[in-house]
C-alpha positions as YAML, in Angstrom:
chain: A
units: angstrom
residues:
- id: 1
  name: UNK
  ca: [22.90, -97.86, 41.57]
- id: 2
  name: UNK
  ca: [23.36, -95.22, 38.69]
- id: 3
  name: UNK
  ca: [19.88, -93.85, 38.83]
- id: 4
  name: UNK
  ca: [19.36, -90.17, 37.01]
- id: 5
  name: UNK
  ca: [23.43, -89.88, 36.45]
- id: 6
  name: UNK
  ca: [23.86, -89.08, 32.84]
- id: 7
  name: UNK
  ca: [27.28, -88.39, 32.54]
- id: 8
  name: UNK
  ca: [30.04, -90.90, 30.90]
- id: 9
  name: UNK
  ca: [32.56, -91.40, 32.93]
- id: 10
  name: UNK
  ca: [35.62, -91.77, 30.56]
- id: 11
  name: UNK
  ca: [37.32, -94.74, 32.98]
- id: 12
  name: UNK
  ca: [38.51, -91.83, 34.97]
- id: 13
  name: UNK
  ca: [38.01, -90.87, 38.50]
- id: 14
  name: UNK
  ca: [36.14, -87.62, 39.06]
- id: 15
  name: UNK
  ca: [38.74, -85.19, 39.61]
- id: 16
  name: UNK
  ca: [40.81, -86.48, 36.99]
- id: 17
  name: UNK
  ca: [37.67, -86.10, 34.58]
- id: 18
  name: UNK
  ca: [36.78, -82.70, 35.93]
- id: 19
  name: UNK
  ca: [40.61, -81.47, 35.53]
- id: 20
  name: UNK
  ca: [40.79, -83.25, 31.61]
- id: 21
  name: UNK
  ca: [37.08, -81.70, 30.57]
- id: 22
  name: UNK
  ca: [38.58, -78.49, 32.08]
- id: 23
  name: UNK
  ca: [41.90, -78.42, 30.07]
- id: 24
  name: UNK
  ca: [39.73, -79.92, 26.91]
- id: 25
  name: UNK
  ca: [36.93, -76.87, 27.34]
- id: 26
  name: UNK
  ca: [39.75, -74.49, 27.42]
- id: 27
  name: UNK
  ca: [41.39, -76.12, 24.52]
- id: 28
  name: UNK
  ca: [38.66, -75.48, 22.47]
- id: 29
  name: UNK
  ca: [38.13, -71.74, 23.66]
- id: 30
  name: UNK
  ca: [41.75, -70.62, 22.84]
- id: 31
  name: UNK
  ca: [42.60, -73.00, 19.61]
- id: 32
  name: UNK
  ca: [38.89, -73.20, 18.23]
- id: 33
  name: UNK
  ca: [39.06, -76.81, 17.05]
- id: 34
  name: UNK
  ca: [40.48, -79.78, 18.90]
- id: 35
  name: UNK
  ca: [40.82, -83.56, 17.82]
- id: 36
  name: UNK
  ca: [40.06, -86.11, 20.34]
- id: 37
  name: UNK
  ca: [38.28, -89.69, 20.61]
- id: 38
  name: UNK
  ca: [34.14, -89.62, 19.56]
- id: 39
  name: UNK
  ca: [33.10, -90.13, 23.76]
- id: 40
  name: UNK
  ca: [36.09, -86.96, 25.15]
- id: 41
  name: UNK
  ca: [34.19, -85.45, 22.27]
- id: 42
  name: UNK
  ca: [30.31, -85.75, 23.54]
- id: 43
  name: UNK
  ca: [31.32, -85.28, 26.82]
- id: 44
  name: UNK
  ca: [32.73, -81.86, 26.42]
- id: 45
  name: UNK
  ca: [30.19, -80.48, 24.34]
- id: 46
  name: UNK
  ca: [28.06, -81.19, 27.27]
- id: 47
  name: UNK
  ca: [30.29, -79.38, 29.62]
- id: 48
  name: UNK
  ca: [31.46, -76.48, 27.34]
- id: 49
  name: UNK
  ca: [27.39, -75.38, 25.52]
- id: 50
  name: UNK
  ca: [26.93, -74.41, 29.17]
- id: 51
  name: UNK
  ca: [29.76, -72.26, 30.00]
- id: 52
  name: UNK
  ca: [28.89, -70.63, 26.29]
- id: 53
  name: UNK
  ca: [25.45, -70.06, 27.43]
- id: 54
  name: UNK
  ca: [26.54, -68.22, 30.97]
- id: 55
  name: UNK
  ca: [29.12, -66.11, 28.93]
- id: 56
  name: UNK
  ca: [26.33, -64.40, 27.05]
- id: 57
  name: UNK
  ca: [25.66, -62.49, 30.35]
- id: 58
  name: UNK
  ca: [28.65, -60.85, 31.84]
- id: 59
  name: UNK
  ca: [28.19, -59.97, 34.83]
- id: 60
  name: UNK
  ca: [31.43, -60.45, 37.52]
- id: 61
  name: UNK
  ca: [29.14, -63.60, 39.00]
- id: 62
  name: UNK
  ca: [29.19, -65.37, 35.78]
- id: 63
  name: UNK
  ca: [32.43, -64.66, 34.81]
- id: 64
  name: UNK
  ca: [33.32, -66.19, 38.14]
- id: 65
  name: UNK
  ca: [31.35, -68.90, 37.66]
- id: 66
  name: UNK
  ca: [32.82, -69.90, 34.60]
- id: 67
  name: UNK
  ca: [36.38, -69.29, 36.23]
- id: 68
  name: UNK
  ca: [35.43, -72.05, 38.48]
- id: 69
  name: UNK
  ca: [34.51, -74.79, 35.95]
- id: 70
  name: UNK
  ca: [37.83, -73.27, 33.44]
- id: 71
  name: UNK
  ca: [40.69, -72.95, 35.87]
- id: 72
  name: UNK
  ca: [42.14, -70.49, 33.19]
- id: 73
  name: UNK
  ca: [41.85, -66.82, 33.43]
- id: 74
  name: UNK
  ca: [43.27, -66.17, 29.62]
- id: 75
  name: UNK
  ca: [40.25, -68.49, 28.38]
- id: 76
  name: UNK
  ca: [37.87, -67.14, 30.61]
- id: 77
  name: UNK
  ca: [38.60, -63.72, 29.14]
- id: 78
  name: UNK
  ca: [38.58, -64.36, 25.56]
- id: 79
  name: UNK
  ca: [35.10, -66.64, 26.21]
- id: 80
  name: UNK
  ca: [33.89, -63.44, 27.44]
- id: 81
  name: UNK
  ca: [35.66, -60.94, 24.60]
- id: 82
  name: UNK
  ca: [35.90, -62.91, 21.71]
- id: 83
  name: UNK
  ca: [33.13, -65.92, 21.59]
- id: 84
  name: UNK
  ca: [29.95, -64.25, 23.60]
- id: 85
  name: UNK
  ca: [30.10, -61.76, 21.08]
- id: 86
  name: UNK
  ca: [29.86, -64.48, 18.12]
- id: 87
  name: UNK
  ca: [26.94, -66.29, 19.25]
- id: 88
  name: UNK
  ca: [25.12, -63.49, 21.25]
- id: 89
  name: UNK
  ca: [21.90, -64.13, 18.92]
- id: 90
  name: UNK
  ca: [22.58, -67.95, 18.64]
- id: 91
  name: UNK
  ca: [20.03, -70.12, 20.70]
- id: 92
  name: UNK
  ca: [22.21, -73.03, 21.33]
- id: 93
  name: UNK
  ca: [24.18, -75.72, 19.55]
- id: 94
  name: UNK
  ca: [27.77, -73.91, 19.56]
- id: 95
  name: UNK
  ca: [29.65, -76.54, 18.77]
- id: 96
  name: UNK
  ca: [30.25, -79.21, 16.16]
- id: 97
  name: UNK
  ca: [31.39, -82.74, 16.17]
- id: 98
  name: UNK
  ca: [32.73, -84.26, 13.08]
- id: 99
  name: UNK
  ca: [33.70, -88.02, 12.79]
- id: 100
  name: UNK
  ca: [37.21, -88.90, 11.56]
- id: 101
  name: UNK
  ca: [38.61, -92.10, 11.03]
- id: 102
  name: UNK
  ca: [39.36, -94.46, 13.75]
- id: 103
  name: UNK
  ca: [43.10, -94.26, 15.48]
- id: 104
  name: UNK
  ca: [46.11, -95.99, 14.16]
- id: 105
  name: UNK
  ca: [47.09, -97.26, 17.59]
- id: 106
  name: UNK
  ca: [43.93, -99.24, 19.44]
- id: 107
  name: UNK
  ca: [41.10, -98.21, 16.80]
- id: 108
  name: UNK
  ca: [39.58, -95.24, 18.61]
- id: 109
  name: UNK
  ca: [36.98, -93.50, 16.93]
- id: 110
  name: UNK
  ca: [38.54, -89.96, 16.80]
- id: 111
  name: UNK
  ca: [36.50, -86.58, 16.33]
- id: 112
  name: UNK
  ca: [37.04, -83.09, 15.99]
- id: 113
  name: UNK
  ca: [34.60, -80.96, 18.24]
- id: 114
  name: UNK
  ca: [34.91, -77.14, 16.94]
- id: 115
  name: UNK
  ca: [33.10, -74.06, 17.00]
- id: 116
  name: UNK
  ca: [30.31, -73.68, 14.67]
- id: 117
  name: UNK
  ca: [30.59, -69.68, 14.66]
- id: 118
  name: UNK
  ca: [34.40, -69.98, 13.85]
- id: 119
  name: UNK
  ca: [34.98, -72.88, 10.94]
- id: 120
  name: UNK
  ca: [35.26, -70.69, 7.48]
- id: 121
  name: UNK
  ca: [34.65, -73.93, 5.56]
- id: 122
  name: UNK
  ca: [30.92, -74.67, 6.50]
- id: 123
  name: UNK
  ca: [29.80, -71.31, 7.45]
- id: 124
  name: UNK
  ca: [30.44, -69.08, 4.76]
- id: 125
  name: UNK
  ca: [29.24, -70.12, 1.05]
- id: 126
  name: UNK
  ca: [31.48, -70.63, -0.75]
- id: 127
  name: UNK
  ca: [32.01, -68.49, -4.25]
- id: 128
  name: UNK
  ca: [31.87, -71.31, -6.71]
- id: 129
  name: UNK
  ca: [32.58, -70.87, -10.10]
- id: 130
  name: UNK
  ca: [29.10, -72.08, -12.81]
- id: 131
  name: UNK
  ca: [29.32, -75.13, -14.11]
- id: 132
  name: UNK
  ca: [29.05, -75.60, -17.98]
- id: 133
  name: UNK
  ca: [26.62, -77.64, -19.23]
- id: 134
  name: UNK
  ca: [27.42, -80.71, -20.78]
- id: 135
  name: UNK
  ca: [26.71, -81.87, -24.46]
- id: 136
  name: UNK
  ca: [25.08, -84.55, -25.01]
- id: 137
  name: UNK
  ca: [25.50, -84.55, -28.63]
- id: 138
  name: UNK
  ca: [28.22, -85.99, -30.96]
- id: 139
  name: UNK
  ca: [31.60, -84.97, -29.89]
- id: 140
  name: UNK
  ca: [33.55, -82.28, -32.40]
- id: 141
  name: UNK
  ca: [36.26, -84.47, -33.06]
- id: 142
  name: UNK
  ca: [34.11, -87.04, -35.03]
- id: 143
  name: UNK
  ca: [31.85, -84.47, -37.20]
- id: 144
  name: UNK
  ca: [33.03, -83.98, -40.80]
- id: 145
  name: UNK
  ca: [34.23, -81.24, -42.59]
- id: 146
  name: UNK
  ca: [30.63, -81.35, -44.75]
- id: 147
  name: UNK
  ca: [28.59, -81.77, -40.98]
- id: 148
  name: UNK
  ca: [30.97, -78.65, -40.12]
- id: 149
  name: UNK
  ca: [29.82, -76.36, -43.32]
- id: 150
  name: UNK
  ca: [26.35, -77.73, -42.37]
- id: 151
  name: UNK
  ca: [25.99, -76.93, -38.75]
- id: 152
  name: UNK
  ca: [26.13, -73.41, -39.12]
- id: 153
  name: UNK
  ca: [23.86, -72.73, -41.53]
- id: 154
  name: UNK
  ca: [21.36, -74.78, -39.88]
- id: 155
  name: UNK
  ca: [22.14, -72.55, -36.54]
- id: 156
  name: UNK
  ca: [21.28, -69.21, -39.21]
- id: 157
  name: UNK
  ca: [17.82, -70.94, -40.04]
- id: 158
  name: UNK
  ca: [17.04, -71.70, -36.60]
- id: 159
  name: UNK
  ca: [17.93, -68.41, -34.91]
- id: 160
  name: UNK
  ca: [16.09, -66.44, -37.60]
- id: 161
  name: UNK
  ca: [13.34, -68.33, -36.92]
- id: 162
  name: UNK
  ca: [13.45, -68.12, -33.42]
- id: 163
  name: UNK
  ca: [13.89, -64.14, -34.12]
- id: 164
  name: UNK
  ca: [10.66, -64.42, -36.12]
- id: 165
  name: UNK
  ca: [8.46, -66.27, -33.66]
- id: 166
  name: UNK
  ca: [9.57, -64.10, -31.23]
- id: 167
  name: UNK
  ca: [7.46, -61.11, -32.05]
- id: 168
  name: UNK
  ca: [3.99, -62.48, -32.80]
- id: 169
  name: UNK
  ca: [4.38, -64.36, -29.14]
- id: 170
  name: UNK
  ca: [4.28, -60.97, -27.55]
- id: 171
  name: UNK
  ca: [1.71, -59.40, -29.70]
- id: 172
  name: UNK
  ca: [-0.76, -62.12, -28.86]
- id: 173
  name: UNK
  ca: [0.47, -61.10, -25.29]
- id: 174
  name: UNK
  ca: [-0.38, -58.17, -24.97]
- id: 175
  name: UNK
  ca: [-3.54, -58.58, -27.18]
- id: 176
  name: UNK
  ca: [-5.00, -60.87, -24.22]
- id: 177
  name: UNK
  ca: [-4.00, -58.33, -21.67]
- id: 178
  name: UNK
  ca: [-5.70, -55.00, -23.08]
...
């Protein structure tokens, strides 16, 4: 029976799964972002937010710790260096799975699974330029010349009169306020 075990077991014995979510977790910790099926996916984010959460504290026990689940001592450091320092004040959730399309080969459901703290696309806003608003009059090309000699006097009339109005709206303003 399969009471209370939670992990998926990726049709792999247990070694080979601890040695592939090992190479996969430090993967991730040296390149950032790594593409892999939906289910390697899931499964290391549940092995890696872990390792994440001991490297906040680094102490030589947790370092060792995480040396023991990693296998790789140039990960291991740059966890500790480079990625503790990044989500020091985060409470969780360090990584980020995004669904691709399935696999050319046997229609695997493929995934990235990256680092929140390090993906410039989603993190950062983005600097966009305004749009312009869109008329929803006639177009320019099918006014006439005598709509053309029109349309600006009308725009005189109406801005002088806006001008006008203006004025006597903040009188009445600040007659109501004294």
């Amino acid at each position: 029976m399969r009471h209370g075990k939670k992990h998926n077991h990726l049709g792999r014995t247990k070694s080979h799964r601890k040695a592939m979510l090992a190479n996969m977790a430090s993967s991730l910790i040296k390149h950032k972002r790594i593409s892999t099926t939906l289910a390697k996916a899931k499964a290391l984010r549940m092995y890696v937010e872990p390792l994440i959460t001991k490297s906040k504290n680094d102490t030589t026990h947790s370092r060792r710790t995480v040396f023991s689940y990693l296998q790789d001592k140039d990960s291991v450091t740059e966890l500790f260096r480079d990625i503790a320092a990044k989500v020091a004040n985060r409470p969780g959730g360090y990584t980020r799975i995004i669904k691709l399309n399935n696999r050319l080969g046997d229609n695997a459901e493929m995934a990235f699974i990256e680092l929140v703290d390090y993906n410039e696309v989603y993190g950062k806003e983005v600097a966009t330029e305004e749009k312009k608003t869109t008329r929803r009059g006639r177009s320019k090309a099918t006014t006439k010349k005598a709509d053309a000699t029109e349309a600006p006097a009308q725009a005189e009339v109406a801005a002088d009169e806006a001008v006008v109005e203006a004025p006597a709206a903040e009188e009445t303003k600040e007659d109501k306020g004294e």
